[in-house]
C-alpha positions as CSV (number, residue, x, y, z in Angstrom):
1,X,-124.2,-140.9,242.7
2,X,-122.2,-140.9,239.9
3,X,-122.5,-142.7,236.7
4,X,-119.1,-144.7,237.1
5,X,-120.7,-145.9,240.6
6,X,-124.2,-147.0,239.5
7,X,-122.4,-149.2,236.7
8,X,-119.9,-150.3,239.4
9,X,-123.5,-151.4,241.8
10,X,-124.8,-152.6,238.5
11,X,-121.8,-155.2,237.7
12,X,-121.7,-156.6,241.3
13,X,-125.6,-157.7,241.2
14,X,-125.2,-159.0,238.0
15,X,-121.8,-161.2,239.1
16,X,-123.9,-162.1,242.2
17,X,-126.9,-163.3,240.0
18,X,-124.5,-165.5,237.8
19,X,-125.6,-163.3,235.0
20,X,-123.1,-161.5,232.3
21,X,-124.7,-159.1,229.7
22,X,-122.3,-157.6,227.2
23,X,-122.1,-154.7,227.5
24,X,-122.8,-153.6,231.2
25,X,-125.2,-150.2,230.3
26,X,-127.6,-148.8,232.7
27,X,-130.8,-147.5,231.0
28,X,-132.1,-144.1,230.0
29,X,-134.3,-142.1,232.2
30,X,-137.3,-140.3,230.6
31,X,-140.3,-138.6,231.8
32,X,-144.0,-138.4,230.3
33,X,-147.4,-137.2,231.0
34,X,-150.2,-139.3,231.0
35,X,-153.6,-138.0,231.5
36,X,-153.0,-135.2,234.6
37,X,-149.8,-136.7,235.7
38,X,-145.9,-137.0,235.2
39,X,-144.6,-140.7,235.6
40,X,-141.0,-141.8,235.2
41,X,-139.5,-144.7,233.2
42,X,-136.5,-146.6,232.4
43,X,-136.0,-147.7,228.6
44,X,-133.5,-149.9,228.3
45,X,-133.9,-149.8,224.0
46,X,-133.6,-152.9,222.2
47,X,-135.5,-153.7,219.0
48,X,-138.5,-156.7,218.5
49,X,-141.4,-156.9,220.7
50,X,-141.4,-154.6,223.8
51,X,-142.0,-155.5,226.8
52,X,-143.9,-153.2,229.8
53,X,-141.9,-154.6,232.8
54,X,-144.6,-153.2,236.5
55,X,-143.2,-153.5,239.8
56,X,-144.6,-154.4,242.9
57,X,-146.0,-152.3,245.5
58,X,-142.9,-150.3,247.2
59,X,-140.6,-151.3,245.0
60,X,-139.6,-149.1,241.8
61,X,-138.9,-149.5,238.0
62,X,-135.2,-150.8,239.4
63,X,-136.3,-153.8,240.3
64,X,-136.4,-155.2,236.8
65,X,-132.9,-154.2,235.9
66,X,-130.9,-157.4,235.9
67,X,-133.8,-159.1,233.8
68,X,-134.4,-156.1,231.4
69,X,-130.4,-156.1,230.4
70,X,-130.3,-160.0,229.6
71,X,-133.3,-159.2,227.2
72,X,-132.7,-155.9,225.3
73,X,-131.0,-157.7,222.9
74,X,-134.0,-159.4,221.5
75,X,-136.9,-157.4,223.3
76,X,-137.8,-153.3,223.6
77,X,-137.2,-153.3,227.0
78,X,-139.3,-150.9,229.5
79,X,-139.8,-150.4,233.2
80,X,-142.8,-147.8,234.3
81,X,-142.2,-146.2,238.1
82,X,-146.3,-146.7,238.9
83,X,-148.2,-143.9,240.2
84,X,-147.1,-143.1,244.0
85,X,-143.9,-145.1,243.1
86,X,-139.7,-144.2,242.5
87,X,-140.0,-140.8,240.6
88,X,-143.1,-140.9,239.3
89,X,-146.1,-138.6,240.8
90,X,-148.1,-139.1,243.9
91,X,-152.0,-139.1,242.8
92,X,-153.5,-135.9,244.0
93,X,-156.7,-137.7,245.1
94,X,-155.2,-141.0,246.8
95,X,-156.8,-143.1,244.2
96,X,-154.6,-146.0,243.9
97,X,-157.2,-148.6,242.6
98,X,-156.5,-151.3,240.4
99,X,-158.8,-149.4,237.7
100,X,-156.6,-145.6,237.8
101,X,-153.5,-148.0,237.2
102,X,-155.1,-149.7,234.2
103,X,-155.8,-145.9,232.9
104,X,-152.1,-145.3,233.7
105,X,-151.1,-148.8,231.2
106,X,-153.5,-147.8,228.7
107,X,-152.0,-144.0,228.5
108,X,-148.6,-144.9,228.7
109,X,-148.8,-147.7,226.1
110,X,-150.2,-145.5,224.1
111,X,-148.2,-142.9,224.5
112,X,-144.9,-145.0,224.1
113,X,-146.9,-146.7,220.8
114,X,-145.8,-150.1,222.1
115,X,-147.3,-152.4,219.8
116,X,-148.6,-155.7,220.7
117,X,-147.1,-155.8,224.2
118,X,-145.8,-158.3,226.4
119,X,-146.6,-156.9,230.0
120,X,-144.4,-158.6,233.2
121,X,-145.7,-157.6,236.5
122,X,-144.9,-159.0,240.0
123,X,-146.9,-158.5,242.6
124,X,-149.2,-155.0,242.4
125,X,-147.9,-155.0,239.1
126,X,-149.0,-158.2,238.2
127,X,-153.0,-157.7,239.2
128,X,-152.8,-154.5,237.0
129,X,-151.6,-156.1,234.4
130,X,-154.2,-158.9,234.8
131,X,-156.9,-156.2,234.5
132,X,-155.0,-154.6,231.8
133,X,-155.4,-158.2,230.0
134,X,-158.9,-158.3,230.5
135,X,-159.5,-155.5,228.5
136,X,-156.8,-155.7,225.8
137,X,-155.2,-159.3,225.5
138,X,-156.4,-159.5,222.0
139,X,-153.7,-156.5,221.6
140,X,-151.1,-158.3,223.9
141,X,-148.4,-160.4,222.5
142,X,-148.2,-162.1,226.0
143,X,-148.2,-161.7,229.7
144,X,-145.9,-162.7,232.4
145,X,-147.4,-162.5,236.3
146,X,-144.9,-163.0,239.0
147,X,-146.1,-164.4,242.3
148,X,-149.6,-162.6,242.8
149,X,-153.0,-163.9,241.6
150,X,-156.9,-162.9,242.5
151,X,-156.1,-165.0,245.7
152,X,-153.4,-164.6,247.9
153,X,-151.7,-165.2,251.5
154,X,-153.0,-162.8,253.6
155,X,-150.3,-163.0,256.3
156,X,-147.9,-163.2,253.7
157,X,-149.4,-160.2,252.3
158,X,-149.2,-158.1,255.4
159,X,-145.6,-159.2,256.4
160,X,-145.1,-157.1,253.3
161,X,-147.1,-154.0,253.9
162,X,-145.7,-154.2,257.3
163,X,-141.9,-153.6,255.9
164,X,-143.3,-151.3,253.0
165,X,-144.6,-149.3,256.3
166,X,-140.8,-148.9,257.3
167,X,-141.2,-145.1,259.2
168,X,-138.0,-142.9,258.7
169,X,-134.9,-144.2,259.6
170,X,-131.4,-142.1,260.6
171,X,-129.5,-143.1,256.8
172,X,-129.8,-146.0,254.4
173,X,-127.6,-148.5,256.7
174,X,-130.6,-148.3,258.5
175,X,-132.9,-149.4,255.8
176,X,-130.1,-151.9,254.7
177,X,-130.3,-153.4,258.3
178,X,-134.2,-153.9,258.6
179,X,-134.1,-155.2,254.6
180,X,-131.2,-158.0,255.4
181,X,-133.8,-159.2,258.3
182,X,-136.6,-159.0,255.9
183,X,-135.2,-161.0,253.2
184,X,-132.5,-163.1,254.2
185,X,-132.5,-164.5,250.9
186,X,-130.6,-161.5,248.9
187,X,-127.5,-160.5,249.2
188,X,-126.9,-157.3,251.0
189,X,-124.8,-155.3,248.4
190,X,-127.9,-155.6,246.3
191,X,-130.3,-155.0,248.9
192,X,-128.1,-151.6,249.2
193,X,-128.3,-151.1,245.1
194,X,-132.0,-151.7,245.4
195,X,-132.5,-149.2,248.6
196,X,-130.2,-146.7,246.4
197,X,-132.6,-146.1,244.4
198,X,-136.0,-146.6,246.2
199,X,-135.0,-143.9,249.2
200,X,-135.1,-140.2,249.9
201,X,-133.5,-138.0,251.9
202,X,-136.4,-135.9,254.0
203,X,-135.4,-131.9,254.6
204,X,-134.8,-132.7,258.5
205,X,-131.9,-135.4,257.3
206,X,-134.2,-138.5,257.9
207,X,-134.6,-141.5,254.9
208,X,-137.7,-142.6,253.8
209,X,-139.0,-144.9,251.0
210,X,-140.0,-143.0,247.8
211,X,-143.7,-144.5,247.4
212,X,-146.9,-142.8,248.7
213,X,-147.7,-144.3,252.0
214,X,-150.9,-142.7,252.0
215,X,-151.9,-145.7,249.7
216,X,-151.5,-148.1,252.7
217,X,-154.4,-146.1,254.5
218,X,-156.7,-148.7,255.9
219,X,-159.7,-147.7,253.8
220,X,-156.8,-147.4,250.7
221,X,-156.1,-151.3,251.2
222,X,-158.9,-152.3,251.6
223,X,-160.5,-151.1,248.2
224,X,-157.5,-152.3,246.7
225,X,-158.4,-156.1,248.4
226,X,-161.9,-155.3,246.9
227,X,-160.5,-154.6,243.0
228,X,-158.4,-158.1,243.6
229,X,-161.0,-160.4,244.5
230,X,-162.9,-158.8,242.0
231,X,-160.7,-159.8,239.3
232,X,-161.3,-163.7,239.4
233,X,-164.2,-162.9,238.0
234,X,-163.1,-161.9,234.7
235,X,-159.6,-163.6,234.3
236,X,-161.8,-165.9,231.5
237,X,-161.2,-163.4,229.5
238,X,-157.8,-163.5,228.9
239,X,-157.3,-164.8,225.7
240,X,-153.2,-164.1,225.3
241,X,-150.5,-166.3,226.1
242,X,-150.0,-166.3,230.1
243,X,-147.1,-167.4,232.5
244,X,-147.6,-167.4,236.2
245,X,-144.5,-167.7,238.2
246,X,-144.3,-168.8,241.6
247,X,-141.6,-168.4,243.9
248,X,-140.6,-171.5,246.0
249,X,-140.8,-169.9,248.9
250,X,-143.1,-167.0,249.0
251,X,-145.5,-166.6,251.5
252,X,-147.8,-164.9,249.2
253,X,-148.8,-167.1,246.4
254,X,-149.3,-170.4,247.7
255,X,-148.9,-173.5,245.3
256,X,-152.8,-174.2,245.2
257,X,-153.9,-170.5,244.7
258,X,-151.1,-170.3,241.4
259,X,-152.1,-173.9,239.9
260,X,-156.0,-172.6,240.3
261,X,-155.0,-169.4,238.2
262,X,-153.3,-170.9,236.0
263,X,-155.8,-173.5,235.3
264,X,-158.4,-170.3,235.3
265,X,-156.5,-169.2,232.4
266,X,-157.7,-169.9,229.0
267,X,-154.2,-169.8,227.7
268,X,-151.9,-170.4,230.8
269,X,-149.2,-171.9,231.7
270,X,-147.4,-172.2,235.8
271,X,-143.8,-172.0,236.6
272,X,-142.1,-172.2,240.4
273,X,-138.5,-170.7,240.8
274,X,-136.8,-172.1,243.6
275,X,-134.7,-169.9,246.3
276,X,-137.0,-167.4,245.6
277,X,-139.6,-165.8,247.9
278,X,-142.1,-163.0,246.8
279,X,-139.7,-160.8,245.0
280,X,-138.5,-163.3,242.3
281,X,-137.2,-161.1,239.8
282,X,-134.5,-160.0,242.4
283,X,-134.3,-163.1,244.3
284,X,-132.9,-165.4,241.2
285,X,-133.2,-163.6,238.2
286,X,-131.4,-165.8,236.6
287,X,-133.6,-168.4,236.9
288,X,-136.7,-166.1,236.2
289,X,-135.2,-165.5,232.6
290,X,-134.8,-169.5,232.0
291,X,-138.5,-169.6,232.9
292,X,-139.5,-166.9,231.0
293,X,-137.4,-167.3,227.7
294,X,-138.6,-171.3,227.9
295,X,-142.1,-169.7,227.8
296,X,-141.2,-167.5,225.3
297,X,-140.1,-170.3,222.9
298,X,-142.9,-172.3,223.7
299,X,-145.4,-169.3,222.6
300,X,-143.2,-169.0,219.3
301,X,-142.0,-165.3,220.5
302,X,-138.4,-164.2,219.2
């Protein structure tokens, strides 16, 4: 696709999201190695504090992109493609536990010498950056976690993991087609920008999504369940500035299991985003900004 097309994707989101960043850009596409592996990030710029932007699971660095071009004015903006995820590597081994992914922060961060960090994950992203935080919050300027906590819907979970499961189709209308019934709630010319870039085209002409499915294995999930559950346990730990964010009408996070993890929080703080389901940053992004930039404020970060 061409440049002059992606920016042309870009600008209807953003006019469907009620949002209006000037100028349009798209961001910069970079690789690096961490440890043994090559990953693949967006940096949007920006100057002031950055911010690590993880995506959920079957989703890519993309997802952020609304959200990360309202905020490079003020923030270093950057989106990581997670191991197995977009263009970044597949693990050789199949180890997709919570614990490589924290390796995977720690190397990257690192490696990008992003000082005192805020990290906004949804979903996947948001329990690794949870057990990120309960290693290194003291080094963490704040953390953002959108709809996911130690304790979550298990239906609403593997409605999810169902779609994620999506076998090859004949072309992308095809993907379009099961997404639209998946979430109703987005609009489909940015279910098709999303699909854009989170598809491949297979060498016998099929489509599939880009992540690892390997990491759905049975055994694969449920060590990943084990790593979740796990991490109640040391959420006392996190000392830095913490928003959860609900959606209003996810069936992931339930209202009970996000008011408990907040409260579980030393230093957190809940906010619910209506007409929004699991995916909030592309549901409303607009109103995920308000919520975060109140928070922002309210923590006294510029």
């Amino acid at each position: 696709m061409e440049r002059a097309e992606e920016i042309a994707m870009f600008r209807t989101a953003l006019r469907i999201a009620d949002l209006h960043p000037d100028p349009i850009t798209l961001p910069d596409d970079h690789q690096v190695i961490v440890g043994s592996m090559r990953f693949h990030y967006l940096d949007w710029g920006g100057i002031g504090t950055p911010i690590l932007f993880l995506h959920g699971g079957g989703l890519t660095a993309h997802t952020w992109d609304c959200v990360a071009v309202m905020l490079r004015d003020r923030f270093r903006c950057v989106a990581l493609d997670q191991r197995g995820h977009g263009d970044s590597e597949w693990s050789p081994t199949i180890d997709y536990r919570i614990a490589a992914h924290v390796g995977d922060i720690e190397g990257f961060i690192d490696s990008m010498r992003l000082e005192r960090p805020i990290l906004v994950g949804q979903s996947m992203g948001g329990l690794n950056s949870i057990a990120y935080a309960t290693r290194h919050s003291d080094a963490m300027r704040a953390m953002v976690i959108v709809d996911v906590a130690p304790e979550i819907s298990t239906s609403g979970a593997e409605r999810i993991r169902d779609f994620a499961g999506t076998p090859e189709l004949d072309s992308p209308d095809a993907f379009l087609d099961r997404a639209t019934r998946f979430n109703p709630l987005r609009d489909p010319a940015v279910l098709r920008r999303s699909l854009h870039y989170n598809l491949r085209e297979t060498p016998a002409g099929k489509w599939v999504f880009k992540h690892d499915q390997r990491r759905r294995s049975d055994d694969a999930m449920r060590a990943f369940t084990e790593d979740r559950t796990r991490l109640a346990d040391h959420v006392s730990k996190i000392s830095c500035a913490t928003l959860v964010v609900r959606g209003a009408l996810s069936d992931v996070l339930t209202d009970d299991s996000a008011e408990m993890f907040a409260r579980s929080l030393p230093n957190g703080r809940l906010a619910r985003v209506e007409k929004s389901g699991h995916n909030v940053q592309g549901d409303n992004p607009r109103a995920f900004l308000d919520a975060m930039l109140s928070f922002f404020r309210d923590a006294g970060i510029n």
